[in-house]
C-alpha positions as CSV (number, residue, x, y, z in Angstrom):
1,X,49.6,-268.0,-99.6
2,X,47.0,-269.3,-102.3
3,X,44.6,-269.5,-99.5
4,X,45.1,-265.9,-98.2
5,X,44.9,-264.4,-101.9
6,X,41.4,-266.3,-102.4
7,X,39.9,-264.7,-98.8
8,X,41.3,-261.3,-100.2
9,X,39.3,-261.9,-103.4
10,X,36.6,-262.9,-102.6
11,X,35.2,-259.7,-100.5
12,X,36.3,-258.0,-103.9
13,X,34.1,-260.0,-106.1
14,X,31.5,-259.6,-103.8
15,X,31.6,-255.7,-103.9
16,X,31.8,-255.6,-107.9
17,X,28.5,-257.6,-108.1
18,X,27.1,-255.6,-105.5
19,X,28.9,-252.2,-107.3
20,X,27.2,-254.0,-110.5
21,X,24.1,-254.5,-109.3
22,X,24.0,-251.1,-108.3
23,X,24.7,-249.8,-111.9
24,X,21.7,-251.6,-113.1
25,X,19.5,-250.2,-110.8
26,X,20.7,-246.7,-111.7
27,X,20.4,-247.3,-115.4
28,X,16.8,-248.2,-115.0
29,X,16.3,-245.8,-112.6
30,X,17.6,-242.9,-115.3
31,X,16.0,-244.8,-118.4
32,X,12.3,-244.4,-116.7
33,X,12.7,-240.9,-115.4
34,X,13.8,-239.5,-118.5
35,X,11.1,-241.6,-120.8
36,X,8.0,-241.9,-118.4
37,X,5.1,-239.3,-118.5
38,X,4.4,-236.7,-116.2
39,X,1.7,-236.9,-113.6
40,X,-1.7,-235.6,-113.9
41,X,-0.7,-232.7,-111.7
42,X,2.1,-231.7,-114.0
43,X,-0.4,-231.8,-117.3
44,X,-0.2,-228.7,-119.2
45,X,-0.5,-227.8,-123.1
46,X,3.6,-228.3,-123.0
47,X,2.5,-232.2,-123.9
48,X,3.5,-233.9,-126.6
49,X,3.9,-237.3,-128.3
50,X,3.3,-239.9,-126.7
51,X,3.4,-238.1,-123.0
52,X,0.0,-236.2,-124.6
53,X,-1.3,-239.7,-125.5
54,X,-0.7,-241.0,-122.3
55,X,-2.6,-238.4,-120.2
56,X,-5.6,-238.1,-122.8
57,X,-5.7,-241.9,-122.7
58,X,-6.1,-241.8,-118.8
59,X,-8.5,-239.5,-119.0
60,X,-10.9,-240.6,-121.3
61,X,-10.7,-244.1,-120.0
62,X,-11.7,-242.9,-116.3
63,X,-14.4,-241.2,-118.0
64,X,-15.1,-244.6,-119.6
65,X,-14.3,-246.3,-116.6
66,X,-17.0,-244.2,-114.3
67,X,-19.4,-244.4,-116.7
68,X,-19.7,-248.2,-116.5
69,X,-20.4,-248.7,-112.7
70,X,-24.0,-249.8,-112.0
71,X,-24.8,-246.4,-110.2
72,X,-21.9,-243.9,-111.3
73,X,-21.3,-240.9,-109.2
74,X,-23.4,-237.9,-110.3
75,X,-21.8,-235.3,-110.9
76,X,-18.2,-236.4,-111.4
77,X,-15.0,-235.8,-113.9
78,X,-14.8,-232.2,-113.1
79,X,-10.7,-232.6,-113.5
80,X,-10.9,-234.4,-115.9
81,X,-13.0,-232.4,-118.0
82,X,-10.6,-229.5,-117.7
83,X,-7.7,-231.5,-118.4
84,X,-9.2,-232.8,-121.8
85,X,-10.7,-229.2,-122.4
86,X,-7.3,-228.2,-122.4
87,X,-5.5,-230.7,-124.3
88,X,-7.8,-231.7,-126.7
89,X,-9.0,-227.9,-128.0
90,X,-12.3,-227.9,-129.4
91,X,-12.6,-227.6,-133.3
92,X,-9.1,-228.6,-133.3
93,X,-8.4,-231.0,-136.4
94,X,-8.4,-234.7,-134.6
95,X,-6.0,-237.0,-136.2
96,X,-5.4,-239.2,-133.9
97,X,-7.6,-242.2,-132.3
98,X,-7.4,-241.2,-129.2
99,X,-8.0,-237.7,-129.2
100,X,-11.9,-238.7,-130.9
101,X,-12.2,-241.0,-127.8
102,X,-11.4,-238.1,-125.9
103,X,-14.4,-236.1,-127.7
104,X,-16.8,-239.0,-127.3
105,X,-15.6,-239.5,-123.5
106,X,-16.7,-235.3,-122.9
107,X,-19.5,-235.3,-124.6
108,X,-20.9,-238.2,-122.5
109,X,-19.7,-237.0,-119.4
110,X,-21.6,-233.8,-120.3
111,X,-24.7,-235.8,-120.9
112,X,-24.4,-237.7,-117.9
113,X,-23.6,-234.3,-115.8
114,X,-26.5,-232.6,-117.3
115,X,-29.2,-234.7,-117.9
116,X,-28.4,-237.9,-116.5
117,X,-27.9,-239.9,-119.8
118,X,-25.6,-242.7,-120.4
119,X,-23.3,-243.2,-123.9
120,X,-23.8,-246.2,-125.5
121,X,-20.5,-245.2,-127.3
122,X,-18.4,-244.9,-124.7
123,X,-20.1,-247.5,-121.9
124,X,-21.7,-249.7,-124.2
125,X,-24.1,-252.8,-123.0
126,X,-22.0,-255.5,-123.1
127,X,-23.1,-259.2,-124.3
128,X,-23.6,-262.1,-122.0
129,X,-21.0,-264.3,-121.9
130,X,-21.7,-268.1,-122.1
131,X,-19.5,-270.9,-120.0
132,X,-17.0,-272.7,-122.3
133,X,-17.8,-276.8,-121.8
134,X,-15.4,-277.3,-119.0
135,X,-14.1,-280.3,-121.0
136,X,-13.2,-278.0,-124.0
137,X,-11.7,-275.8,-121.3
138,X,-9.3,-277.9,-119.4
139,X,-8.1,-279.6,-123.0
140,X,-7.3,-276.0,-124.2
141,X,-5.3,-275.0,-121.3
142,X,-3.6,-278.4,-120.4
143,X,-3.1,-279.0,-124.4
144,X,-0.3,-275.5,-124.5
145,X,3.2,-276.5,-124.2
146,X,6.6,-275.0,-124.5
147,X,7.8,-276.4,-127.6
148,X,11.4,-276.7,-128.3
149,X,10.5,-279.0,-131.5
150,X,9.6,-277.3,-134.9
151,X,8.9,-278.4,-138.4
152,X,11.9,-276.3,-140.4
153,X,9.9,-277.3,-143.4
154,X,6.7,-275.8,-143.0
155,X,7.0,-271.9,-142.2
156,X,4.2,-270.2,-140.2
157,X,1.5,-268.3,-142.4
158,X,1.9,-264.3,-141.6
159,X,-1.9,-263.7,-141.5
160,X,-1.4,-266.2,-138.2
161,X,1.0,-264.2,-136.6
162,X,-1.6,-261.1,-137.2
163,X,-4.4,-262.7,-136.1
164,X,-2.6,-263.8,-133.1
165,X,-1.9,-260.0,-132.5
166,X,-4.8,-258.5,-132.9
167,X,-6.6,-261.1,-130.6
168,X,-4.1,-260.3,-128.1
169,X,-5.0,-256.8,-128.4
170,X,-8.1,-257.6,-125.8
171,X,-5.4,-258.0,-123.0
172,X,-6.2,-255.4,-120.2
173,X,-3.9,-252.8,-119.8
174,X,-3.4,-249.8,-117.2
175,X,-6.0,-247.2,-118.5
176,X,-6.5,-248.5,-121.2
177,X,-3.2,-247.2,-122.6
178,X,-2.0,-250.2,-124.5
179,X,1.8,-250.2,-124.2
180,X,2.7,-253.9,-125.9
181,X,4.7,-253.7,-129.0
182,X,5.6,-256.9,-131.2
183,X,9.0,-256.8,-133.6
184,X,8.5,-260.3,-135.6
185,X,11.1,-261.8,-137.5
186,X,10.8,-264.6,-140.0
187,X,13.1,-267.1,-141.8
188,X,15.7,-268.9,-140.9
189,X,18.9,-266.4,-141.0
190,X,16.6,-263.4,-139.3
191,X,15.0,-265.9,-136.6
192,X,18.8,-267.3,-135.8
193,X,20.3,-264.1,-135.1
194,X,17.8,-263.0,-132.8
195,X,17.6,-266.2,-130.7
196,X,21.2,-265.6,-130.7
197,X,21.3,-262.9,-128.1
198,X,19.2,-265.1,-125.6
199,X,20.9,-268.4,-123.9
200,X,17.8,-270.4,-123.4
201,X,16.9,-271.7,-127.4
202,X,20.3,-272.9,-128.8
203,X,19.5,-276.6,-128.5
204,X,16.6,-275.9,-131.2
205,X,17.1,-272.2,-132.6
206,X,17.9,-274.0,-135.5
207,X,14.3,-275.2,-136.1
208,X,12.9,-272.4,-135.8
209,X,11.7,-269.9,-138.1
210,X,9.7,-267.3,-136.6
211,X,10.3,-265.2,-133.6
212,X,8.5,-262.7,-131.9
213,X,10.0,-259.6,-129.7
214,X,7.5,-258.3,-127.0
215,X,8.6,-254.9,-125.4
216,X,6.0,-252.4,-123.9
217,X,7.0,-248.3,-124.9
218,X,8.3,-247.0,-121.5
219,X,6.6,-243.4,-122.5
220,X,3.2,-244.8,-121.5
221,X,3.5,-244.9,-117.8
222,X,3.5,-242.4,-115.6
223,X,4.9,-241.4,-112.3
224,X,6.8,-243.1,-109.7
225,X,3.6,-245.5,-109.2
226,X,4.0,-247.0,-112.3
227,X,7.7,-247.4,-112.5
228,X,6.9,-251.5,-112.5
229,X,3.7,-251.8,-114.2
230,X,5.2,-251.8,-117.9
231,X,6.2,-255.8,-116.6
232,X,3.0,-256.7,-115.4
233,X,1.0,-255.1,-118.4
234,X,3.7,-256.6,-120.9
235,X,3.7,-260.0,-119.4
236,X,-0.7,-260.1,-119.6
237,X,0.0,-259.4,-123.1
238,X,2.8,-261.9,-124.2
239,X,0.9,-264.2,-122.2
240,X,-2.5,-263.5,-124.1
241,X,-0.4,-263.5,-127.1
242,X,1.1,-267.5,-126.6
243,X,-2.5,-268.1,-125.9
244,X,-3.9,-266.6,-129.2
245,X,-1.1,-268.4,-130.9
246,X,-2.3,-272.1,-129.1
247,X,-5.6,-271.3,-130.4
248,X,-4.7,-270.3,-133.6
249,X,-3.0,-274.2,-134.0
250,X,0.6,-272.5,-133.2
251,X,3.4,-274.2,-131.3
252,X,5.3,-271.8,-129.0
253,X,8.0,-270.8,-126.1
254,X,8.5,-268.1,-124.3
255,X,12.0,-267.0,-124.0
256,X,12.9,-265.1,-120.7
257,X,14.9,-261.5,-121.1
258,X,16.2,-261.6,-118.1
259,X,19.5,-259.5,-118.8
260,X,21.7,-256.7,-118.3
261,X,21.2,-253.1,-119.8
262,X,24.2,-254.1,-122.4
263,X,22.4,-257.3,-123.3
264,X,19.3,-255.3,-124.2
265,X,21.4,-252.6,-126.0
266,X,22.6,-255.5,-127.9
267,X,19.4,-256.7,-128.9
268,X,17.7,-253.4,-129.5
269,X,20.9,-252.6,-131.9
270,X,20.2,-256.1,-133.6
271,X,16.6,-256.1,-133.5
272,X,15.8,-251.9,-134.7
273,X,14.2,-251.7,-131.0
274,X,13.7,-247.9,-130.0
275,X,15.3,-247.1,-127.2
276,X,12.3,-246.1,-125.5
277,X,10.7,-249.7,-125.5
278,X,11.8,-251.8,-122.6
279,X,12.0,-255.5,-123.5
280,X,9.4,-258.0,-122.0
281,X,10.6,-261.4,-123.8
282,X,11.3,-263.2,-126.8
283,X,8.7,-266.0,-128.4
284,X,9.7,-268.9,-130.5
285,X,6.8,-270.0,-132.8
286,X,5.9,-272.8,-135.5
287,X,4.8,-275.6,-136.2
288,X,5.5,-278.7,-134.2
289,X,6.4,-281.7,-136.1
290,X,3.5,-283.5,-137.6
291,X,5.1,-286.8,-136.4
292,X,5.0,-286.3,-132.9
293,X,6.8,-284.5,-130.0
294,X,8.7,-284.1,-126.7
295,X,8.0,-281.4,-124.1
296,X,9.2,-280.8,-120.8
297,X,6.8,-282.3,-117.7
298,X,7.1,-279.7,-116.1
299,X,4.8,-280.1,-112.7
300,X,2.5,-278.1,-111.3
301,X,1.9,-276.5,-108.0
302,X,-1.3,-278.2,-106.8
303,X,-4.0,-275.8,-106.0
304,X,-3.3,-275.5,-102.1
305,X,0.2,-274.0,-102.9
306,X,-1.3,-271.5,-104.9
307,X,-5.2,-270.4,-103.7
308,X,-5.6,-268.8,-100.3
309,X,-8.8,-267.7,-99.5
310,X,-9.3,-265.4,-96.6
């Protein structure tokens, strides 16, 4: 009989991760339709918030964008133009950023329209870059490690953690529209009940005494094409943030938030996350003790595995 009960159950189990799965799904499904912006054929003067930031910020940016190329399309941004003429109103009082990029991005596209003349506002000449030493190079990206190893005693200087930031701030985003958000907590009590909420640290939460909260605000993407790019413009930024960190002389490890809607609610209760920014992971950061360390090997894929060329 024990054997006929377990075939009975195990079909059921199988239909309440699937029913599960399902719910998830749904949840994200409702959570991005409700918070995402509108397309640009739905723009109108109805916009607000953050939706109006959105659609200015694409705008302006394609104006940026065209602008740039070595033999831009003459005339272009007639859509464009009207879009911004109607939702940034001329004269109107311009408190925010990116309704002054907006300006800037018009009156070049009028100049370039009209006479042919390029911005050096909003396409600027950019500097040459020079080669790093490939030495320097291969030591700074074979040098970064997940450490699970941090010195309790010697807390991590806030101006770091800012620095580390603002550098990250260079990561490319969709548009332009910059959707990474960082919650940092510091100390040993705040730090612990944080890490608490993800599986991965509790051999060394303990040691640590600063961690970081990634997320990306859902409200800057737009349209069923975008529904997944929050994760891939969130992940170029943690990961340009662990490498500002490295550089900075910062010890780190990214902690996965792979979870379940109620996991998140859980942290965003815990953490004072709006509701509106979607998680992206957590980062453990300090300094690694002074006396030495061990990390994990943690073997690469050699470069056949991973570079195809066609």
């Amino acid at each position: 009989m024990a054997g006929v009960r377990e075939l009975v159950r195990k079909p059921v189990r199988m239909v309440r991760r699937r029913f599960a799965m399902g719910a998830e799904f749904a949840r994200d499904y409702r959570a991005y339709r409700t918070t995402a912006a509108p397309t640009d054929d739905a723009a109108s003067t109805e916009l607000s918030g953050i939706h109006l930031e959105t659609q200015v910020t694409k705008d302006y940016h394609r104006v940026e964008k065209g602008l740039s190329l070595r033999s831009p399309k003459h005339p272009f941004g007639d859509a464009v133009d009207r879009r911004l003429a109607m939702l940034v109103p001329a004269g109107a009082a311009i408190d925010e950023g990116y309704q002054a990029f907006a300006v800037d991005a018009r009156e070049a596209l009028a100049g370039w329209n009209t006479a042919g003349s390029l911005s050096d506002i909003v396409s600027p000449m950019a500097a040459p870059s020079d080669a790093i030493d490939p030495e320097l190079l291969e030591q700074f990206f074979a040098s970064r490690h997940s450490v699970r190893d941090f010195d309790e005693h010697r807390p991590v200087d806030p101006r770091l953690i800012d620095e580390a930031v603002r550098l990250a701030g260079s990561t490319p985003s969709v548009c332009n529209r910059q959707a990474a958000r960082v919650h940092v907590f510091e100390g040993a009590e705040d730090s612990a009940r944080i890490l608490a909420h993800q599986n991965g640290n509790a051999g060394f939460r303990h040691h640590v005494r600063t961690v970081m909260i990634v997320t990306v605000e859902r409200g800057l993407f737009a349209g069923a094409g975008e529904r997944n790019q929050r994760w891939v413009d969130g992940g170029l930024f943690a990961m340009t943030l662990v490498w500002a960190l490295h550089g900075l002389g910062l010890s780190s490890c990214m902690l996965n938030w792979s979870m379940t809607n109620a996991r998140t609610d859980a942290l965003r209760q815990e953490a004072g996350i709006p509701a509106s920014e979607d998680v992206i992971c957590l980062i453990a950061v300090g300094h690694a003790p002074a006396d030495g360390y061990r990390v994990a090997r943690s073997p690469k894929r050699p470069l056949s595995q991973v570079l195809t060329r066609h």
